[in-house]
Each structure stands twice: as C-alpha cells, then as structure tokens.
C-alpha positions as CSV (number, residue, x, y, z in Angstrom):
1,X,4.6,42.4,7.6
2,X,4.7,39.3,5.1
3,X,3.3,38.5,1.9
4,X,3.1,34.8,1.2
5,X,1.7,33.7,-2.0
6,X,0.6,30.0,-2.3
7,X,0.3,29.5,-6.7
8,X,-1.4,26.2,-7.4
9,X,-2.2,24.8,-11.1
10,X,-5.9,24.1,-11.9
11,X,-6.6,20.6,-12.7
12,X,-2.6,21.0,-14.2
13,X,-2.3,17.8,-15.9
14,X,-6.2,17.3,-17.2
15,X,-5.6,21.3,-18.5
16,X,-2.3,20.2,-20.5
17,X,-4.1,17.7,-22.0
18,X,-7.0,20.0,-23.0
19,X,-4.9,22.6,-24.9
20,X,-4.1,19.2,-26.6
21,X,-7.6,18.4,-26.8
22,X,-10.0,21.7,-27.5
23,X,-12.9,19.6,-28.1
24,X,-13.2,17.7,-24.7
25,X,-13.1,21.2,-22.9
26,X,-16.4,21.3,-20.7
27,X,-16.8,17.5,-20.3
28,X,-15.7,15.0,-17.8
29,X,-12.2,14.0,-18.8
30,X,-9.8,11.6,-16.6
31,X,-6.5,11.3,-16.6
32,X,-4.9,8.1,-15.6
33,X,-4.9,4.2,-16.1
34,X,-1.5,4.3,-18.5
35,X,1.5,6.3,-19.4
36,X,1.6,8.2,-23.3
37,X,4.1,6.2,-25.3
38,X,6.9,8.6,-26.3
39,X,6.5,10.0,-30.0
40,X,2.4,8.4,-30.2
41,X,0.4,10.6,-32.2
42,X,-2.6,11.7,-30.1
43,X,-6.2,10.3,-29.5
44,X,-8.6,10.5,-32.0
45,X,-11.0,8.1,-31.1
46,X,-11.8,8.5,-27.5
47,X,-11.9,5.6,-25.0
48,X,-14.3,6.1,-22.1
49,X,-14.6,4.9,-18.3
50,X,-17.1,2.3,-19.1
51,X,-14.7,0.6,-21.8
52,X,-11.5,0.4,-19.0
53,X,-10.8,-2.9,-17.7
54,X,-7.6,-2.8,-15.3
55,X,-6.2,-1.5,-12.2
56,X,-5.1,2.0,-12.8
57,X,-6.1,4.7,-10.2
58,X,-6.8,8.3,-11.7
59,X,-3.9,11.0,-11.9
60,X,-6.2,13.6,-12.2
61,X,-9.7,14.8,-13.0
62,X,-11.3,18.4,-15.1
63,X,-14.1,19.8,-12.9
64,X,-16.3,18.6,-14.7
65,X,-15.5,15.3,-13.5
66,X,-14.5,15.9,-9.9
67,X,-18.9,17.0,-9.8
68,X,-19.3,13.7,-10.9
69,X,-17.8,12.2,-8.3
70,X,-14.6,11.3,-9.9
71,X,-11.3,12.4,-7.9
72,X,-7.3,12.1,-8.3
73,X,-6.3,8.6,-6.0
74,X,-10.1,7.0,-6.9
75,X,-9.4,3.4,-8.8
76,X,-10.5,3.7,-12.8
77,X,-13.3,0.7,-12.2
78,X,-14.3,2.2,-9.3
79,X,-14.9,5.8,-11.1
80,X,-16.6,4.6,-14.0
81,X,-19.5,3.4,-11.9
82,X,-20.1,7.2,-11.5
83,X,-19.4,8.7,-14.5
84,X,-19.0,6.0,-17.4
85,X,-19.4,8.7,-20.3
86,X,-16.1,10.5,-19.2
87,X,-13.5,10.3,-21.2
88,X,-10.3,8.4,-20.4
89,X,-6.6,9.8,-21.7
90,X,-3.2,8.2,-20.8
91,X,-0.9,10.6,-18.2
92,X,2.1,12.1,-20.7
93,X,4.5,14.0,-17.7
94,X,7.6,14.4,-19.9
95,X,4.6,17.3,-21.3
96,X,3.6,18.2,-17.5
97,X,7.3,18.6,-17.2
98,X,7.1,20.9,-20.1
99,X,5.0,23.0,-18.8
100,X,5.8,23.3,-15.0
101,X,8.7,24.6,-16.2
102,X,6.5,27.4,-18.1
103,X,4.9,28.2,-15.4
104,X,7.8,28.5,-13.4
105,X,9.8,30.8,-15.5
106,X,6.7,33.4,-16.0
107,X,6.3,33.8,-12.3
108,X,10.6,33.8,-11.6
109,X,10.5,36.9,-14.6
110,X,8.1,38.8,-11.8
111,X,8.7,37.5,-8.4
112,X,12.2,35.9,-8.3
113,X,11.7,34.8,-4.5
114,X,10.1,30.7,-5.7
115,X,10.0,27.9,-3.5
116,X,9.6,24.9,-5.7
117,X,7.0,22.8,-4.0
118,X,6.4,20.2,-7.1
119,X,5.0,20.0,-10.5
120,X,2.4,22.4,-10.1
121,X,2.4,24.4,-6.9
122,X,4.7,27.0,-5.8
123,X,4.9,29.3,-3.0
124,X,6.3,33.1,-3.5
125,X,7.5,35.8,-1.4
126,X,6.1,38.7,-2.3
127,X,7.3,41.3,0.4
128,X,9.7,43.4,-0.7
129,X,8.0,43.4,-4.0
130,X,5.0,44.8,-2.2
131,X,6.4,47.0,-0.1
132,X,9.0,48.6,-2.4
133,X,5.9,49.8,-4.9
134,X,3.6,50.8,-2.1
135,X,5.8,52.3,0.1
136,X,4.2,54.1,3.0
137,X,0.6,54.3,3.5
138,X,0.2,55.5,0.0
139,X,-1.6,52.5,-1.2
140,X,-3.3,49.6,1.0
141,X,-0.3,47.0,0.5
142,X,-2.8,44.0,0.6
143,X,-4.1,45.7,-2.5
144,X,-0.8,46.2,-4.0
145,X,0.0,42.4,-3.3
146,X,-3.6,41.3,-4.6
147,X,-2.4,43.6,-8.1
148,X,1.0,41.4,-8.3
149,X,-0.4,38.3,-7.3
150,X,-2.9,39.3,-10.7
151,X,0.1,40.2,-12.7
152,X,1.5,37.1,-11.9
153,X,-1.8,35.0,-13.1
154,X,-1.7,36.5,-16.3
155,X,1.5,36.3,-17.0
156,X,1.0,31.9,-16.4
157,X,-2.0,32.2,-18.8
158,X,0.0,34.0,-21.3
159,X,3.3,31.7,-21.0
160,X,0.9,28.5,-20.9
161,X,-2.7,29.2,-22.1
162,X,-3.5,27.4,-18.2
163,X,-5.0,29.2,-15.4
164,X,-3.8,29.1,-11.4
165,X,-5.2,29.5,-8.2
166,X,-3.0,31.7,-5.7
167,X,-3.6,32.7,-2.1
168,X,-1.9,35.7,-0.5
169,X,-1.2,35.4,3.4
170,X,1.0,36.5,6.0
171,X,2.3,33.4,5.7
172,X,2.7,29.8,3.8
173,X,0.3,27.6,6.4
174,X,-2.8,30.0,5.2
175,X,-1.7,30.6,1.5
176,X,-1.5,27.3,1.3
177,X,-5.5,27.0,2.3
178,X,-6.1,30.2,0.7
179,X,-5.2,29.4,-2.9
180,X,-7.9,26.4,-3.0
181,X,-10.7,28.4,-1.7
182,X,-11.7,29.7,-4.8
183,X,-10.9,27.6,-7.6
184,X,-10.2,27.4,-10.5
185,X,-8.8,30.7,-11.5
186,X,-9.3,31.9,-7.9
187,X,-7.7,34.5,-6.1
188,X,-7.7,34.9,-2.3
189,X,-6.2,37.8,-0.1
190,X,-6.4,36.9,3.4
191,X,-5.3,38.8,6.3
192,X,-4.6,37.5,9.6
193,X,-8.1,39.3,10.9
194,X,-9.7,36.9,8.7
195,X,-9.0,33.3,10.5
196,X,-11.7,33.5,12.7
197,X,-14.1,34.2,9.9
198,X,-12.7,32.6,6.3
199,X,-10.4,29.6,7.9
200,X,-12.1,28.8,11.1
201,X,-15.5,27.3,9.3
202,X,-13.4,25.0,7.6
203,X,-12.5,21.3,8.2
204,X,-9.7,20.3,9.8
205,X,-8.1,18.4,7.0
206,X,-7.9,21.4,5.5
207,X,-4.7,22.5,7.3
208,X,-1.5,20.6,5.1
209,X,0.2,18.5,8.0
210,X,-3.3,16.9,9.4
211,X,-3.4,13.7,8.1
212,X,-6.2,11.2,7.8
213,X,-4.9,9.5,10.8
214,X,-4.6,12.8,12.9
215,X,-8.1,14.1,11.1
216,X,-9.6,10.7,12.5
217,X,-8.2,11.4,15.7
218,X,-9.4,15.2,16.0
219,X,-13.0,14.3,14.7
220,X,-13.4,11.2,17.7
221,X,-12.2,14.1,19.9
222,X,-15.1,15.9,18.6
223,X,-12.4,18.7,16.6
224,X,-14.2,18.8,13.3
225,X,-13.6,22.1,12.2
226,X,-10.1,24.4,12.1
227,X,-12.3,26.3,15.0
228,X,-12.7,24.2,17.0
229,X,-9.2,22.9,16.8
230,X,-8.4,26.5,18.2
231,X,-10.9,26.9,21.0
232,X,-9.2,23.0,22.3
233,X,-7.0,23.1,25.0
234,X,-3.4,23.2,24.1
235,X,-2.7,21.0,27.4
236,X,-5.5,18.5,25.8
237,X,-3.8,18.6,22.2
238,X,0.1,17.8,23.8
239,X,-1.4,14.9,25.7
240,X,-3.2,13.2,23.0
241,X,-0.8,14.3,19.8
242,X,2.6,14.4,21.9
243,X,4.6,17.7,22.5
244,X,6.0,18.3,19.1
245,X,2.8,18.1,17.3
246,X,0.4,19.2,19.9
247,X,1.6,22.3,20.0
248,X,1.8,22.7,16.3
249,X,-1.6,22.1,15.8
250,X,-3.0,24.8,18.5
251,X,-0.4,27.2,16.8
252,X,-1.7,26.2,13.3
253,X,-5.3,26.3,14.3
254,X,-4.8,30.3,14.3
255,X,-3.1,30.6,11.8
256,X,0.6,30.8,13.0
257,X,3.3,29.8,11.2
258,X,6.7,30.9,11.2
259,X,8.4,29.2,8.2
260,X,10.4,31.2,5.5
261,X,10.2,31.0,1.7
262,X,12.8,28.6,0.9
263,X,14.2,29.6,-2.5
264,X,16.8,26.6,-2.7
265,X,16.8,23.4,-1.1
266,X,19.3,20.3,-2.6
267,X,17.6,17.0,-3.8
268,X,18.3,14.2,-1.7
269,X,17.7,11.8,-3.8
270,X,16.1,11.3,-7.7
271,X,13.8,8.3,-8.6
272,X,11.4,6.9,-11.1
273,X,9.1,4.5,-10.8
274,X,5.4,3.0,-12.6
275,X,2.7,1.0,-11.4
276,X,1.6,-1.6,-13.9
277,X,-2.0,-1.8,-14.6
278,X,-1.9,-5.4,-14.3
279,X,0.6,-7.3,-12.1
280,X,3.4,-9.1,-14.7
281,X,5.1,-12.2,-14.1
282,X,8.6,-12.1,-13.4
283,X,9.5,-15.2,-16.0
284,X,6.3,-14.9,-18.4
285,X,6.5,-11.5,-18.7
286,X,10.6,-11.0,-18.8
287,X,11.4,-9.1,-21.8
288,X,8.7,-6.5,-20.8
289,X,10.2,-5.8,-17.2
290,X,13.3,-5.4,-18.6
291,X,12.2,-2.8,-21.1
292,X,10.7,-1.1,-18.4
293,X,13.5,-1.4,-16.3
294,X,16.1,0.3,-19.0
295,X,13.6,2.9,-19.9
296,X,13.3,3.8,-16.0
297,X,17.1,3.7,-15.4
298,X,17.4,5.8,-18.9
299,X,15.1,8.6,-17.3
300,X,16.7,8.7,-14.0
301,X,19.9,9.2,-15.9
302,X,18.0,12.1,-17.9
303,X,17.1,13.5,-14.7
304,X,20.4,13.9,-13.0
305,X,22.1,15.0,-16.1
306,X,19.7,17.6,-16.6
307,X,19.7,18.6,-13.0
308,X,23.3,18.8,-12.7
309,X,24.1,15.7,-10.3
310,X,25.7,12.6,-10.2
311,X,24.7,9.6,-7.3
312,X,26.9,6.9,-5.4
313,X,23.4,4.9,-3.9
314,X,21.6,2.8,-6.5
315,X,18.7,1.6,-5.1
316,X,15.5,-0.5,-6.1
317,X,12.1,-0.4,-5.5
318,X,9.7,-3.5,-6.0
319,X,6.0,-4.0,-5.0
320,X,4.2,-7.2,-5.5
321,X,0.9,-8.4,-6.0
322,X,0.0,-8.7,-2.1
323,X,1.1,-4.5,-1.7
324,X,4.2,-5.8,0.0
325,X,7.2,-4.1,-0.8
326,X,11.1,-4.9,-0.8
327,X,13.8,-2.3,-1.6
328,X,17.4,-3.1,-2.1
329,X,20.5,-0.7,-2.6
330,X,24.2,-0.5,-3.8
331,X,26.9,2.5,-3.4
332,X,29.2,2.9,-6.4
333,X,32.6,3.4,-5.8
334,X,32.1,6.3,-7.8
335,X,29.2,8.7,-8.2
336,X,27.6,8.8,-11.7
337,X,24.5,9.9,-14.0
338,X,25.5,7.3,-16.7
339,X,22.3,4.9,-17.4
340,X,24.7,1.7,-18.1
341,X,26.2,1.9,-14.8
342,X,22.7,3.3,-13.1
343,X,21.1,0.3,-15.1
344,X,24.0,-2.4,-14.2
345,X,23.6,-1.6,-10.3
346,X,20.1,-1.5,-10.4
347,X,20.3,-4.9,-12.1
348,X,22.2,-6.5,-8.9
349,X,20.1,-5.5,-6.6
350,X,17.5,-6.8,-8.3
351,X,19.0,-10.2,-8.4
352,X,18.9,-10.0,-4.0
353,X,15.4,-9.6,-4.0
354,X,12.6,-12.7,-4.4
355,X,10.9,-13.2,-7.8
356,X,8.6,-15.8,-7.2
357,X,5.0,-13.7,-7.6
358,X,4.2,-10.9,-9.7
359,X,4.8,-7.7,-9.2
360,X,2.6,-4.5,-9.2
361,X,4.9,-1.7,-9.0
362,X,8.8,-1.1,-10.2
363,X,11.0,2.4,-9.6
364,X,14.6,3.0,-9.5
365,X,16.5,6.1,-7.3
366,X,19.7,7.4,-7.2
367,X,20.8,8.7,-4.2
368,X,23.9,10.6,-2.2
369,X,23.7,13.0,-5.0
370,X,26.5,15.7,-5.3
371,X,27.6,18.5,-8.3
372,X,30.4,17.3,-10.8
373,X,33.0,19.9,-12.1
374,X,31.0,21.0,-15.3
375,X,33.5,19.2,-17.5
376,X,32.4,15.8,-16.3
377,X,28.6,17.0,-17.2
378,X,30.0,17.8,-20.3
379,X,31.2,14.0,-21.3
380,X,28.9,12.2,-23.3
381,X,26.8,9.6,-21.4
382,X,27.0,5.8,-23.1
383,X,23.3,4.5,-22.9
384,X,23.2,0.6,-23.3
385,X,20.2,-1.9,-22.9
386,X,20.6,-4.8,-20.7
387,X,18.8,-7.8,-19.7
388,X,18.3,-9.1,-15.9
C-alpha cells in the first residue's frame, strides 16, 4: 500500500505578493505584464487593468479574480475587458524563489521523501511515514496519512504565512487531481474505491498528460469525461492515439499509475529568459537589449553557482515579432558558471542569428551541466558587462 501526496501552492505567486500587500487581500489582484526591478520599493499607488496598455499575458491570478474571469496564460488587454477594477502588480520571482524554498524546507523537516516538481508543487511519499505510526490495524492508515498530510499544511502556513492544497492517493496520477479538487486550502484523501465516484465525473483534461490536442481528439470521439475515457475500448484508444499512449490513457482512465517518487533527478540544462511587453528594435533599442542580455547571463550564472554546476553548451534563444523563433548554441572548451564567459558565448551566437525585425522574446541556457570539485565553486566568479 502507497501513500502519494500531491502539495500544490494556492494562487503561490498572487499569495506572496499579498503578505506584501495586506490591504488587496479579498480583491481581484493580477499578477503579470512586467518583472519587479530589483531593490524597487513597493507599490503604493495601485495601477489597475483598465490603465494597462501592452502585451503582457498574466502570471497568475487571486480567486477573486480567476471568478472574474481572469486566468494565468489570458493576455493583460484581453482580461481587463472582464475585470478592469482589478488590480495590476509586476511578477518579482527572485521572492517566489524565496519562498518555494520555504515551503520546501517545512515539508523536507516532516516528510524527507520530496520530488521537486517546480516552484510551487511538490509530490511526497508518505508510506513508510504512515505505516510506521499506524502500524497494524490499530489506526485506519488513510486517517493517519490525512493527520500527516495536516501536519504538513500547517507546518507551510507557519514557515510562510501561505496556504496549500495536497491530495493523498495511492499514487502521483490521482494526487495530482486530488490536490485541486478542493482549493484553496483543500485537502483530499482518495482511495482507489473512489475513481469511479470522485475522478470518473470529471473532464478529461483533468488527467496531467492529456493535452489540448489529445482533449480535442477524445471530446470528437465523444470521450468527454475521465469515465468515459474508461468505459472506451482499449483496442479503439491504441488505434487512434498509437500503442504507447493508447494504452496509457485506458490505464490512466482508472486510475493506474505505477511511477515512483523521485527524490533526485539532475538538471539538464539551466535557462533564463523574458518576454518584452513590447517588441524592441534590435538597432533603436540596442543599449536596452544588451542590458537585458547581461542581466540574463548574470542570473544564469547565479543559478549554476548556487546550484552547484558548471555548463560547456551556451545556447540562445530569440523570438521575433511574427512568434518565429531561432536558437543558436556554442560548446566551451571548458565548462563554466562564470557570467563573462556565459555572456561572451552567448554574445557569438547572437551575432549567427538575423536582426533585421524586432524581437518579442530573449533567454539564455547553459547546458551539459556537470559538478566541479568544490574548490572551483569556491573561486570567485569575475562578472563583466559587455555590449553585442
């Protein structure tokens, strides 16, 4: 018997900003449309939805909002024609950061099994937790795990002052659902007894791994609900979605899913990158880019050092104004973390790529990461500012 917890953050980066901002608790607050200069001092007079004129795309929304309408993904101009009164505050993740690794820590002090899963969702073994204080039939385990998965809850309100949503299954496909059937705050215990009746009535889409394209597919089928996904024909499913993921979905229709809590896994690869809210022009808007640029390679550099890697594969990422998108890469004769050298082979691949329209997006990664000797780590890093 397994006990999968599934911990997702409510609203995470909208609640950050309201332990920032008390008074805007209770009404419609966005966040989105710009990045928090480092060091700014905070808002005091509120901008609003009607007032934005750009291109920005919301990072996230407080419920309050989201009943308006207004959801993470939804473009700023097209949001304030449903809620023009809510207020509007710039995205600041060097503080989401901040507190992901909060949360993080409370839960690793109680239930040491984590599988990192982004800024603000985890998933948690609980098993041999469970089943080491209720051994035997003393105690209904599923009780015991819904008493730690409570601990656990507190303990993130108490390190943070945020709430979370967990969901306690058998295993991660169901936590996964489980955790946003009652949100915010919520918390779901679900047994495998109750598919038929708590996951069955739901959409499709609500299983992670169907897609819009595959939820498009299943709904012209006539497969609107996760029910009716298992009631199909696995035969019917293989020859419209292929082997591979045919059979996936009749196995995660009820429920099934095999895969372990994976406590470790190494980064591929470390990137930054920011979408402009208005496109800039490679020649008219030079020294700008190039500020950007530094300050991107400067924070990749942050990351690896404070990760513990160095990367051979420089690579850049450019979107322009007609969403086309060109990436260009370099491999170092020797792996580094130093922002000079990150920024200096950034900057030649940037000189093979076309700069004749304006561009939209800008990112840099580092890739074929490995682990120095600790003395390397230990070297101070040179940080320089270049030009193209």
């Amino acid at each position: 018997m397994q006990f999968i917890a599934h911990l997702d953050m409510d609203a995470f980066y909208a609640s950050v900003e309201l332990l920032r901002y008390p008074e805007l608790r209770g009404k419609p607050v966005v966040i989105g449309g710009r990045r928090r200069v480092a060091d700014a001092p905070l808002e005091t007079t509120y901008r609003t939805l009607r007032d934005y004129t750009g291109r920005g795309v919301i990072t996230t929304s407080t419920y309050e909002a989201r009943a308006l309408g207004v959801f993470s993904g939804m473009g700023l101009m097209k949001s304030a024609k449903l809620a023009p009164d809510a207020v509007l505050l710039p995205a600041d993740f060097d503080e989401y950061r901040h507190y992901s690794h909060m949360f993080k820590e409370a839960v690793r002090a109680l239930a040491p099994e984590i599988e990192d899963r982004g800024i603000d969702e985890i998933y948690i073994d609980l098993t041999a937790l469970v089943m080491t204080e209720a051994p035997g039939a003393a105690l209904d385990p599923w009780q015991r795990a819904r008493e730690v998965a409570a601990r656990i809850q507190q303990a993130v309100f108490e390190a943070t002052g945020l709430s979370c949503s967990i969901g306690v299954t058998p295993n991660k496909l169901l936590s996964k659902i489980a955790s946003d059937l009652e949100k915010p705050a919520g918390l779901t215990i679900l047994r495998e007894a109750d598919v038929a009746t708590r996951i069955w009535p739901l959409a499709v889409r609500k299983i992670n791994g169907i897609g819009p394209k595959a939820g498009t597919k299943l709904e012209a089928l006539g497969i609107h609900t996760i029910g009716e996904l298992a009631q199909a024909a696995p035969a019917r499913l293989v020859e419209e979605f292929g082997t591979s993921y045919g059979a996936w979905l009749h196995e995660a229709a009820h429920g099934r899913d095999a895969r372990a809590v994976v406590t470790y896994r190494e980064p591929k690869s470390i990137s930054r990158e920011t979408t402009f809210e208005n496109d800039l022009h490679p020649v008219r808007d030079r020294e700008r880019l190039s500020k950007i640029f530094t300050d991107l390679c400067v924070r990749v550099a942050g990351d690896l050092e404070r990760k513990g890697f160095v990367g051979r594969t420089i690579g850049l990422k450019l979107r322009y104004d007609n969403f086309s998108t060109v990436t260009r890469d370099c491999t170092l004769e020797e792996a580094t973390c130093d922002a000079q050298a990150i920024r200096r082979a950034a900057g030649s691949c940037l000189k093979r790529v076309p700069l004749d329209r304006r561009i939209r997006l800008l990112g840099v990664r580092v890739g074929a990461l490995t682990r120095p000797l600790a003395a390397a780590l230990a070297a101070p890093q040179k940080r320089s500012l270049f030009d193209y």
